[in-house]
C-alpha positions as CSV (number, residue, x, y, z in Angstrom):
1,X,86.1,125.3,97.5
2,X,83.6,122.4,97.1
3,X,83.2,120.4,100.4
4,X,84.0,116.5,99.7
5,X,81.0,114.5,100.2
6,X,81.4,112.0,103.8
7,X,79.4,109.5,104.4
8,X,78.9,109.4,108.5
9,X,78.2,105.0,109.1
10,X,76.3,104.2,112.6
11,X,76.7,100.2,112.4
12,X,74.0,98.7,115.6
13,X,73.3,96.0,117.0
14,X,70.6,95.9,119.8
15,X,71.4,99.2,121.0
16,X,68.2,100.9,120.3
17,X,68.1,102.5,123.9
18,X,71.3,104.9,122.4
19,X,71.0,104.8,118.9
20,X,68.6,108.0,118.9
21,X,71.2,110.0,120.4
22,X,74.0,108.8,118.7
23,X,71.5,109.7,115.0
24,X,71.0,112.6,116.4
25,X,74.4,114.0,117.1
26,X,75.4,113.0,113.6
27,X,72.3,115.0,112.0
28,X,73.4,118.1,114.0
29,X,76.9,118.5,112.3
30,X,77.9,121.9,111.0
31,X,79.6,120.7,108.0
32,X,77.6,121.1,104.8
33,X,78.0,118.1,102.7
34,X,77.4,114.9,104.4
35,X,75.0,111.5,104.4
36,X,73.7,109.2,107.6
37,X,74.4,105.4,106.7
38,X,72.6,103.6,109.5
39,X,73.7,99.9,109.0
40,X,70.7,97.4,111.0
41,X,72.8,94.6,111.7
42,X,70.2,92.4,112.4
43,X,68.7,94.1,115.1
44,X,65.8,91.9,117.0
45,X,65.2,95.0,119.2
46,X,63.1,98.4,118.4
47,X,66.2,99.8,116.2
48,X,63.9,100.1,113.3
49,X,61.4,102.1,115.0
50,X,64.1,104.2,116.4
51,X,65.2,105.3,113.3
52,X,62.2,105.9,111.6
53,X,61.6,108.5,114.0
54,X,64.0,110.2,112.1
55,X,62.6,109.6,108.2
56,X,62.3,111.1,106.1
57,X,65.0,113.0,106.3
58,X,67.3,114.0,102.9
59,X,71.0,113.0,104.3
60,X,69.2,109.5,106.5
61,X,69.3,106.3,105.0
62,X,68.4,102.9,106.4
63,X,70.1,99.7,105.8
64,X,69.9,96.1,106.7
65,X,72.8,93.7,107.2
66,X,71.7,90.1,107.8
67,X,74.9,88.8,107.9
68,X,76.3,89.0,111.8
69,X,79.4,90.9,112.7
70,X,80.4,94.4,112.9
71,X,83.1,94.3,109.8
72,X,79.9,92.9,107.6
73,X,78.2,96.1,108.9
74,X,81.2,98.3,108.4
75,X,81.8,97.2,105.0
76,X,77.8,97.1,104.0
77,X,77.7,100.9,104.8
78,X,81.0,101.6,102.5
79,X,79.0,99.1,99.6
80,X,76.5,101.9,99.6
81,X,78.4,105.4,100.5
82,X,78.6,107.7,98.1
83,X,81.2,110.2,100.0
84,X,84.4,110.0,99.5
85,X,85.3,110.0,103.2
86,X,83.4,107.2,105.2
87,X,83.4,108.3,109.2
88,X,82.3,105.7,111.8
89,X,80.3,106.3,114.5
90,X,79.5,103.3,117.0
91,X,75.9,103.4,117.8
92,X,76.5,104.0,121.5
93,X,78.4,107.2,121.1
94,X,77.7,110.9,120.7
95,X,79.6,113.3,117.9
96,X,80.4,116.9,118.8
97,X,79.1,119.3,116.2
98,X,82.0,119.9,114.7
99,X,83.4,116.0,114.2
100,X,83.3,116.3,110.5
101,X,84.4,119.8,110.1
102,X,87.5,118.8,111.8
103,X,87.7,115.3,109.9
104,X,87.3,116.4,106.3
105,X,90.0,119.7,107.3
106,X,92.2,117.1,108.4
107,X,92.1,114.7,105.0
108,X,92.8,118.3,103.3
109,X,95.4,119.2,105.0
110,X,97.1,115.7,104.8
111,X,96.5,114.3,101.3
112,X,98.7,111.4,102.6
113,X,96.2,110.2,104.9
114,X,94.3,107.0,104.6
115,X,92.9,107.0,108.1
116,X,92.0,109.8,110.7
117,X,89.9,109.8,114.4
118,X,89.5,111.8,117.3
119,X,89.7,112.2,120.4
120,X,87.1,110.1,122.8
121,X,85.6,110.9,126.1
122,X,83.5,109.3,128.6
123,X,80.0,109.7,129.5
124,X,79.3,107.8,132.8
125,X,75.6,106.6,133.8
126,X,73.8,109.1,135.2
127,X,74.4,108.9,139.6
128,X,77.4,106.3,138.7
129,X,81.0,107.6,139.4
130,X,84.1,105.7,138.4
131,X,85.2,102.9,140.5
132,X,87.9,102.6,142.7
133,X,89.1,99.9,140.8
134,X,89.4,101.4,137.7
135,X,93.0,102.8,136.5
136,X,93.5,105.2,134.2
137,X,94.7,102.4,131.8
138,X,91.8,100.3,132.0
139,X,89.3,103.4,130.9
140,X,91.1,102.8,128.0
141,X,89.1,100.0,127.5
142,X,85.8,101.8,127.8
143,X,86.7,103.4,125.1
144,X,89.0,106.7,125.8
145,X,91.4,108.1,123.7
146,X,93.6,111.1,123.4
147,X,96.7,111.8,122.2
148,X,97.2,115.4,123.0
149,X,96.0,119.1,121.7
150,X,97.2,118.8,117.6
151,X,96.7,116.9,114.3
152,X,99.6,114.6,114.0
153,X,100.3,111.5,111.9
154,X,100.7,108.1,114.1
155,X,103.4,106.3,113.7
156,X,103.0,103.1,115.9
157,X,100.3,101.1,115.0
158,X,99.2,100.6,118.7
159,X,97.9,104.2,118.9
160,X,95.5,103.3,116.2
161,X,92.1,105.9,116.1
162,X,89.4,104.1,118.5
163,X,86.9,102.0,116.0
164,X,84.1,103.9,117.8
165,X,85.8,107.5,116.3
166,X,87.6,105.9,112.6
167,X,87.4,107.2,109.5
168,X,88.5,106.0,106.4
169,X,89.1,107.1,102.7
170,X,86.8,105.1,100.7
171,X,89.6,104.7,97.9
172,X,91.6,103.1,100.9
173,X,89.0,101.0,101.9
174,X,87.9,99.6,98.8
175,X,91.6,98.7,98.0
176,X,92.1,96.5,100.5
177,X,88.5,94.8,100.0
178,X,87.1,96.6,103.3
179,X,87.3,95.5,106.8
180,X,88.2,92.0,107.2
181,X,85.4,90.1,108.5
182,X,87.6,87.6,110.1
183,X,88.2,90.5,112.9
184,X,85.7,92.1,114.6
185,X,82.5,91.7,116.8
186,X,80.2,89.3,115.6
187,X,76.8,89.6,118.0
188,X,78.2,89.0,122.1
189,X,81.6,88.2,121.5
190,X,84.1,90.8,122.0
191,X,86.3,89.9,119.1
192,X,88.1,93.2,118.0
193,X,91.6,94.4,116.0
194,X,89.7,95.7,112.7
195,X,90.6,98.9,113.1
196,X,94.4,97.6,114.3
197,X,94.5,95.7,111.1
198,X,93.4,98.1,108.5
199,X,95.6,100.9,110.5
200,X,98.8,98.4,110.1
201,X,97.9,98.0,106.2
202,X,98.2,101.5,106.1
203,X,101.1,102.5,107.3
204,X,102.5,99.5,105.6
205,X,101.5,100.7,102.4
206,X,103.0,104.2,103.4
207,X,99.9,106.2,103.9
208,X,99.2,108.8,107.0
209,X,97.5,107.6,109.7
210,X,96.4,111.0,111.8
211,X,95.1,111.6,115.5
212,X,92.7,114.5,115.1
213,X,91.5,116.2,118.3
214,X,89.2,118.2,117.1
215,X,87.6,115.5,115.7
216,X,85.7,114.8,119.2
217,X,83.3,112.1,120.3
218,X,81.7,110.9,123.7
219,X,81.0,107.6,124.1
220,X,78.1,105.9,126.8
221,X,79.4,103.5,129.4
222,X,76.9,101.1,129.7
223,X,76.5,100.2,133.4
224,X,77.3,96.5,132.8
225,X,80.6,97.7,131.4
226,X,81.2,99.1,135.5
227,X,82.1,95.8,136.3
228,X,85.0,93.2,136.6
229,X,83.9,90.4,134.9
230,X,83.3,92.8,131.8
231,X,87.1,94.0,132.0
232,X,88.7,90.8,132.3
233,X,86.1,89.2,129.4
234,X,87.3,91.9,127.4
235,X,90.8,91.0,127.5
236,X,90.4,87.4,127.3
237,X,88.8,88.4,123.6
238,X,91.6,91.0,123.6
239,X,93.9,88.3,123.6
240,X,91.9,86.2,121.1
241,X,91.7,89.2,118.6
242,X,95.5,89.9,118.9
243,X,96.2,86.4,118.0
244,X,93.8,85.8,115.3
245,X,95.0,89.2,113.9
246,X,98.7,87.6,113.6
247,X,97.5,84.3,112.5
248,X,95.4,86.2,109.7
249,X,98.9,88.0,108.8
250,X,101.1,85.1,109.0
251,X,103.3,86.5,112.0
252,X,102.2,83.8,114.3
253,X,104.9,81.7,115.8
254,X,106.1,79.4,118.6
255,X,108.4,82.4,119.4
256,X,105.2,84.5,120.3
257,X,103.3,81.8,122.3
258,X,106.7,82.0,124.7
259,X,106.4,85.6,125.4
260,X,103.0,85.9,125.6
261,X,103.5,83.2,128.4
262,X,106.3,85.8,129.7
263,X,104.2,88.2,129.8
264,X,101.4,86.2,132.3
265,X,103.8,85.4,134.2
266,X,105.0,89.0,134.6
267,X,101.2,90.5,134.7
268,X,100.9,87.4,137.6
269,X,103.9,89.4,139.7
270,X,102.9,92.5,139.4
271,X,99.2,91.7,140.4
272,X,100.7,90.8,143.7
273,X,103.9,93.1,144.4
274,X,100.7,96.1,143.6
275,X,98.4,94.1,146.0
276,X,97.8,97.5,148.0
277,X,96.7,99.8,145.1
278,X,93.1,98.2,143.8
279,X,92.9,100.0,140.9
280,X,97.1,99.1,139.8
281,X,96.1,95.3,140.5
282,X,93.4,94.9,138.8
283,X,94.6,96.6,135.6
284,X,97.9,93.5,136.1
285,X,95.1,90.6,136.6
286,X,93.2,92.1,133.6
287,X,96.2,92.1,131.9
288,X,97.9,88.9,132.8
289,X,93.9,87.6,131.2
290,X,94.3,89.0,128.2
291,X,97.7,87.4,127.4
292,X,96.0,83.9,128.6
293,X,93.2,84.3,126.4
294,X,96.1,85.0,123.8
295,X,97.8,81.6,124.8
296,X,94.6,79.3,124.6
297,X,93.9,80.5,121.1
298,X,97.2,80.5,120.2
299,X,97.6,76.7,121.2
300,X,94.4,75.8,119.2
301,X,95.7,77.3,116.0
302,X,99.2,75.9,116.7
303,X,97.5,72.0,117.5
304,X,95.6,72.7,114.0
305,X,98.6,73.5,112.1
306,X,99.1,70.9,109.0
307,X,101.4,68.5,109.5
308,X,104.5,67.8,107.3
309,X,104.4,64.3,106.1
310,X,107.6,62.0,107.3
């Protein structure tokens, strides 16, 4: 049987000093049929001369986004796939050989599916070991995934595929006019929930959203990303994204800005009553920031709303 055509996307920013690896890793696949989309999104680093260390090469192309933000790079690499799969790689992560093998047996097997990723591991800086600090639940945040030893449809949204490991049917993709570029990172800001979003139109529309294992991918921790200040900034745009995502969707209320103030509150108590265990209270204080970041944005949009003439 004919392999189905996927087009691998590497969207980068700035991250020339990984970008090689993550090319590389992608070029080494053992599937037959694929193509390299390597999205430049405006890149004022040596990006460009990384990857023309690769060219020419028959499945590489190079492309150039000027317009800032990741979902403008996402969606620019789809504008020019020709595969009928599109798998996303973040330029700081490293495929396993066998990442589209498993992908494109997955889609097979599952004609339902719309969306399918992997499971994601950690590779730390070379000499660096964890922190003591850093829970289980926080690695999260760095980027791990798994969700145990078998293909399986998701059902709850919140288990979405990591953005770093997601792949997408083009036909999918197209329908609901690509990633929405009023989510996602746009240069230093941590802005996130794409993925979230498109996952939720999914399963909305009915589709199969799958966790493939298989489908394997290590991602770099950048040794910036080993400390605090990086957590808790990454749950204050945590926050932000969540509630932009709900404003975007119309499912923002009053209602909401109470329990997310609940929820401080109750991040707040647990930071102290865990006061012994580093690593258990700094994963409450990082939480209990995320849900304030939720609240401040929250507030602007609900102090911007159009008022109702008397």
């Amino acid at each position: 049987m004919t392999q189905p055509l996927i087009s691998a996307i590497i969207c980068t920013h700035n991250r020339a000093s990984y970008l090689g690896a993550a090319i590389a890793s992608v070029l080494g696949q053992t599937y037959g049929a694929f193509e390299l989309i390597v999205v430049d999104n405006a890149s004022t680093d040596d990006t460009r001369a990384v990857v023309d260390t690769f060219l020419p090469h028959p499945r590489l192309i190079y492309a150039y986004e000027s317009t800032l933000g990741l979902s403008a790079a996402r969606n620019r690499g789809a504008a020019i796939a020709r595969g009928s799969i599109l798998a996303y790689l973040d330029d700081d992560a490293e495929a396993s050989p066998h990442w589209l093998t498993a992908l494109a047996a997955a889609f097979a097997a599952y004609p339902q599916a719309a969306i399918a990723g992997g499971a994601v591991s950690l590779i730390w800086p070379q000499g660096v070991v964890p922190p003591s600090w850093l829970s289980p639940t926080l690695s999260e945040s760095l980027g791990a995934y798994d969700l145990g030893p078998t293909v399986h449809p998701i059902a709850d949204a919140g288990q979405t595929p990591r953005g770093l490991n997601y792949a997408v049917r083009k036909s999918f993709l197209d329908s609901v006019g690509g990633f929405d570029r009023q989510l996602g990172r746009v240069g230093k800001n941590l802005l996130s929930n794409e993925e979230l979003h498109l996952t939720r139109q999914a399963l909305t529309a009915g589709f199969e959203v799958l966790f493939v294992p298989a489908a394997q991918v290590a991602h770099n921790v950048a040794p910036e990303r080993l400390r605090r200040r990086w957590f808790l900034r990454r749950s204050w745009w945590q926050g932000i994204s969540e509630c932009s995502r709900e404003y975007l969707t119309h499912s923002f209320s009053g209602q909401r800005l109470r329990v997310r103030g609940l929820c401080l509150l109750r991040g707040l108590v647990k930071a102290c009553k865990s006061w012994q265990d580093p690593a258990l209270r700094f994963e409450n204080l990082v939480y209990a920031y995320g849900q304030l970041g939720y609240l401040v944005s929250g507030l602007r949009h609900w102090t911007s709303r159009p008022r109702a003439c008397p």
